[in-house]
N, C-alpha and C positions, 0 to 999 in steps of 0.2 A: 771635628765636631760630629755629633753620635746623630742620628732620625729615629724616631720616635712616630709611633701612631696612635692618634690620641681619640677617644670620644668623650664630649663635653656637651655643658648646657649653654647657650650662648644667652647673659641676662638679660639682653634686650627684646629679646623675642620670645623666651621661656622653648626654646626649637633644641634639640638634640642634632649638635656637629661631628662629622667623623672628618677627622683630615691627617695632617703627615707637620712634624715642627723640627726642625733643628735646635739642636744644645747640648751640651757640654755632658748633662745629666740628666736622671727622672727627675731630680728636683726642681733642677732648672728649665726644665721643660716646662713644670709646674706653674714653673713664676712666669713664666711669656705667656702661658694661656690667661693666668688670672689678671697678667696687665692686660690684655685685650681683650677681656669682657668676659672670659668664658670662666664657666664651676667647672675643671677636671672632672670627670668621672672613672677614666682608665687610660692611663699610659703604658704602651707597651716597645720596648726598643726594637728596630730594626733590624735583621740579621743580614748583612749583604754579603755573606758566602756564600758562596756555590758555585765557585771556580767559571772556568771558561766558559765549561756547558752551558750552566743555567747563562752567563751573558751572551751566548749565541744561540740558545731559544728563547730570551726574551729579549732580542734587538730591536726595534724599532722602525719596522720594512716602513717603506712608501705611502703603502696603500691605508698604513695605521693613521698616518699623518693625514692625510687626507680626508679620509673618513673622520679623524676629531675637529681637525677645520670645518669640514661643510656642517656638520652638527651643530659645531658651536655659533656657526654663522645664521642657522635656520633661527637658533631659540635665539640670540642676541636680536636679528631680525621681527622675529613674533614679539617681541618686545620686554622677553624677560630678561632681570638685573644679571649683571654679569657673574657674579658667584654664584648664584643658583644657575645660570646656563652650565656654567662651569662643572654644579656637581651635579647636573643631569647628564653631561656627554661624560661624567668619570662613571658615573654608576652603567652607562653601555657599552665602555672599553674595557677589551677583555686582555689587551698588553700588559702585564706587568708590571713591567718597567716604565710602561706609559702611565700607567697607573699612579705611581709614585711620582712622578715628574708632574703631571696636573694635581695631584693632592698636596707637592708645594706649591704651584702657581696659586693654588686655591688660597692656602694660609699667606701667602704675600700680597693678594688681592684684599683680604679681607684686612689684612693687617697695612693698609694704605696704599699700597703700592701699585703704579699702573701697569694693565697688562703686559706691553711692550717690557717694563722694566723687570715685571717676574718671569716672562719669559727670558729672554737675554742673561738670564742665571744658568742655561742651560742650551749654551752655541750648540752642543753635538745634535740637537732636537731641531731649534729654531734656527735658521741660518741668516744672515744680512740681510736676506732678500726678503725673509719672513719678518722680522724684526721693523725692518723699514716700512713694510708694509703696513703693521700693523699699530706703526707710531702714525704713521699718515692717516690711518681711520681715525685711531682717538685725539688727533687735533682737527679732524674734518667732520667727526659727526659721524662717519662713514663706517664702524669699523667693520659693521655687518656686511659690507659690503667688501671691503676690503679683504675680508677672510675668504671671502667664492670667490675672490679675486686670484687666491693665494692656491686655495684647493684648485682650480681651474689651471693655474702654471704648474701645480704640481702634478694632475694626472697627466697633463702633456709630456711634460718633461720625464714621468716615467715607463706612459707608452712608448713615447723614443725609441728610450732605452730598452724596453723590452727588446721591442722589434729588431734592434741591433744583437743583443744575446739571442734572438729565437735564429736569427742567421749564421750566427756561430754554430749553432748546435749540430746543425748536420754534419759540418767540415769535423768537428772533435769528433762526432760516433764514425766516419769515416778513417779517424787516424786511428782513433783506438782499435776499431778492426784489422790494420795494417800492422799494426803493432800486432795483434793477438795474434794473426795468420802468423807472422813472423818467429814471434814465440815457439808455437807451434811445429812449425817447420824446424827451428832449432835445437828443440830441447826434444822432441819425440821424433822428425822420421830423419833427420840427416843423421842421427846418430843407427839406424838401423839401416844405411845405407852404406856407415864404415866398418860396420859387424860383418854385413856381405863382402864386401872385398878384402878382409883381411881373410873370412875363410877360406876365399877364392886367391888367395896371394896374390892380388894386383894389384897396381898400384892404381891412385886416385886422381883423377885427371885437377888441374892449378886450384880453379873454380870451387867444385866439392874439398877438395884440401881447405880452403881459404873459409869455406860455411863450418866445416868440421870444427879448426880453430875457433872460429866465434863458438860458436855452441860449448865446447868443451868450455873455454872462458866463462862464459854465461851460465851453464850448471853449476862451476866452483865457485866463481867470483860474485855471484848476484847480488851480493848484499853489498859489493861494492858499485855494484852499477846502481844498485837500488839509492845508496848515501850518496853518490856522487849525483844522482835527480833530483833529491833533494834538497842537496845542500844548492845545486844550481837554482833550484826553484826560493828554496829561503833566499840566499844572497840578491837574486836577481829580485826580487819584493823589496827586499831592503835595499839595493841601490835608487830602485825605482819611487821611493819616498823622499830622496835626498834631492838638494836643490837640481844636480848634475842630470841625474837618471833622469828626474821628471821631465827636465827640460829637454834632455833626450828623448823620451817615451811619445812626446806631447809634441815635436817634432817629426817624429816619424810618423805619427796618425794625420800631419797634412800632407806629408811626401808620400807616403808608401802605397806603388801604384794599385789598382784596384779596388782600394778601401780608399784611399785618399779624400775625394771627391762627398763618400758619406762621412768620413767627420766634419767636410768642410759645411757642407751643409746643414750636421746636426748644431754645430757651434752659431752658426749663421741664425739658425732659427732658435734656439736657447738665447740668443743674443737680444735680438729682436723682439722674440716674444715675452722676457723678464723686461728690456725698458720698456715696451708697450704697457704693462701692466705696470709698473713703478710709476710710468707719467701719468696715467689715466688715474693714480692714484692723491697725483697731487705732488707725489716727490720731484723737486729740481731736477734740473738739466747733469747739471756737476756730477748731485750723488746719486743720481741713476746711471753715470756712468761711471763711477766708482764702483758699483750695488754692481753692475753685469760685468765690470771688469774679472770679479771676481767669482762671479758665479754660471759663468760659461764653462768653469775647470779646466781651463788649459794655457799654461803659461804666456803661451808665442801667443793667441789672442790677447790675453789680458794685459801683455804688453801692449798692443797695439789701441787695444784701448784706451787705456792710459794716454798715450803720443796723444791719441785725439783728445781727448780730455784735457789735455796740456796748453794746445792748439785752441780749441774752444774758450780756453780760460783767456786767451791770448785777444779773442776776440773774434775768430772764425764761428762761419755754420757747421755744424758739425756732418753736414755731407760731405764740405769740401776738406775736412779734418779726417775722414774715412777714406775719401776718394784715391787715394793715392796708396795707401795701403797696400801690401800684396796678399796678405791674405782673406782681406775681406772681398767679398765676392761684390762683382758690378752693380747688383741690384737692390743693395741695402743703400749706397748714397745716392743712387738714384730716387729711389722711393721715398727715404731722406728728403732729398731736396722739395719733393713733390708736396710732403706734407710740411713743409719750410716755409713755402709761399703759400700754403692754404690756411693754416693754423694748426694742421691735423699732423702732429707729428707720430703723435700714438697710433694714431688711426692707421697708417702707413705701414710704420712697425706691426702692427697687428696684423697686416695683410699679405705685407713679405714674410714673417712668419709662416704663417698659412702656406704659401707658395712653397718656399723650402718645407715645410712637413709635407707637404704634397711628395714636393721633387724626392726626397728621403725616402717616401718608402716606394717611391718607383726603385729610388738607387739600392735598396733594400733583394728588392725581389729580382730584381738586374743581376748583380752580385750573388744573389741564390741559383739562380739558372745558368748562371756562367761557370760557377767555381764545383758543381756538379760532374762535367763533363770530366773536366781537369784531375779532382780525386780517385773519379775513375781510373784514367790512366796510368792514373800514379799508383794505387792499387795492383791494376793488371800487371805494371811491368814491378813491380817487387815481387807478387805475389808469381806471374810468370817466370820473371830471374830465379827464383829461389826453385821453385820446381823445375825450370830447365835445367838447371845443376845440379838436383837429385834426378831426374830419370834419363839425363844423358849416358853418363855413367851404366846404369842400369842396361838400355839399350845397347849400350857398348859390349857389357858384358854378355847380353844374349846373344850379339849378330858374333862374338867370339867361340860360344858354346857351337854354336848352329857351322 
């Protein structure tokens, strides 16, 4: 089915609409506007080529999401109808792609359909957590609320994330320098190291022998070191999407020591703070633990979610349905139970939240000052081995001349 962007006179209003329609044809594109009230004035088809590029400069970051939620939450809030909020937060986004994706919801609002359900035509945008959310406003009256509801989990959950990538960053500029010294040392001086001693006929002590080999390697062969990086980087991507990998990958981020502890935490608090905001929404017990089962991103949790959720359906509290768990952390059923016997389970949630994003970016910056000292090292002694066995040699040959 072809998309089309169309602008029309809408009869009932005598107003000029610009929107986005699916169909087969211009014709037929023709006929859905004139069944839905509108006179055609310009149909124009779609063109969605533009290879990779253009879909990876106009993806759809975080912060886009966020930004049309809290928009649309303000004007839905101040009281205006939802397709006109609709085509005031399209006319201030400057995404694309995002562009197109509300200029359908627009034509599926206006053509009956409720928000939740023209979203939900478009899971890569709106996700479970989204979708639920925002079925829970339009059967509560809420949805204005429900959307700062949504924007509010969304900037958390992608500060998180930041903070987790800005503590990578150093450790990568750190290896990439090991790597370029390395380079370096390879491909320009140990080769001017085995020019001197073949002029001098001596021979090469094990060490410089052994650097000599790699470098010579690595000047002829590079394009195969170069395929064999990549092809380890493509495969290893692609196993890591398969049932196998993930659950491998998603395993090692609770085991693997030093890091361990911050995924436990970021999961902990992603957990907490998506049911916190699903209950306070209205949404069940069940499908708020469904909704975070799967929106924490990490299998071994969302298993264990699930158990509880099993448990719960069984007839337990769902503290004591957590409690035993290994990977959930002590202070989620505890806090659990606290707001169990108060009424306030959200409220709880909300708080342990809070604590774990606390704890997170102490473990953040913990992890930053520690793994510092350590790149060093690791630094000094490659970068050190490497030039002890180019100026051993060297010295050798001086204290020989002398």
């Amino acid at each position: 089915m072809k998309k089309f962007t169309y602008e029309a006179r809408d009869k009932s209003t005598d107003s000029i609409v610009k929107s986005i329609v699916q169909a087969e044809s211009e014709m037929a594109a023709a006929r859905v506007l004139t069944e839905q009230g509108f006179v055609p004035l310009n149909i124009t088809e779609v063109d969605d080529s533009g290879g990779w590029f253009a879909s990876l400069r106009n993806r759809i970051r975080a912060k886009d999401k966020v930004m049309f939620t809290r928009q649309l939450a303000t004007l839905i809030g101040a009281g205006l109808p939802l397709a006109q909020s609709l085509r005031t937060v399209l006319d201030q986004t400057q995404n694309k792609k995002l562009q197109e994706i509300v200029q359908e919801v627009i034509a599926d609002v206006e053509g009956g359909r409720q928000l939740s359900d023209a979203f939900g035509k478009h899971p890569e945008v709106f996700d479970k957590i989204y979708l639920s959310l925002v079925t829970a406003g339009e059967a509560s009256g809420t949805l204005d609320e429900s959307l700062k509801r949504i924007a509010a989990q969304q900037e958390k959950d992608a500060a998180m994330i930041s903070k987790i990538r800005g503590a990578m960053t150093y450790p990568g500029i750190v290896l990439a320098v090991i790597v370029a010294v390395m380079l370096f040392m390879l491909l320009v001086v140990v080769p001017q190291v085995e020019k001197l001693y073949k002029d001098m006929n001596k021979e090469l002590p094990f060490l410089t022998s052994a650097l000599i080999a790699v470098a010579d390697f690595t000047a002829t062969f590079w394009w195969v070191e170069l395929l064999a990086l990549v092809a380890i980087v493509y495969f290893g991507r692609q196993y890591a999407k398969t049932e196998p990998g993930r659950r491998a990958v998603d395993t090692l981020k609770l085991n693997l020591p030093l890091v361990n502890g911050m995924f436990r935490k970021l999961y902990m608090a992603r957990f907490t703070r998506t049911g916190q905001t699903l209950l306070a929404s209205g949404v069940p017990m069940l499908d708020m633990l469904d909704i975070t089962s799967a929106g924490v991103n990490n299998v071994i949790i969302e298993e264990v979610i699930k158990r509880a959720a099993d448990k719960v359906k069984g007839g337990r509290a769902l503290s004591q349905a957590l409690g035993r768990e290994e990977y959930i952390m002590p202070m989620v059923p505890q806090m659990i139970k606290i707001g169990e016997q108060s009424g306030k389970i959200d409220e709880m949630m909300g708080k342990t939240a809070q604590v774990y994003e606390n704890e997170l970016n102490d473990e953040i910056r913990t992890i930053s000052t520690a793994i510092e000292p350590v790149l060093m090292v690791v630094l000094a002694i490659v970068a050190g081995g490497m030039i002890g066995a180019i100026l051993f040699p060297i010295y050798n040959l001086v204290g020989q001349l002398t």
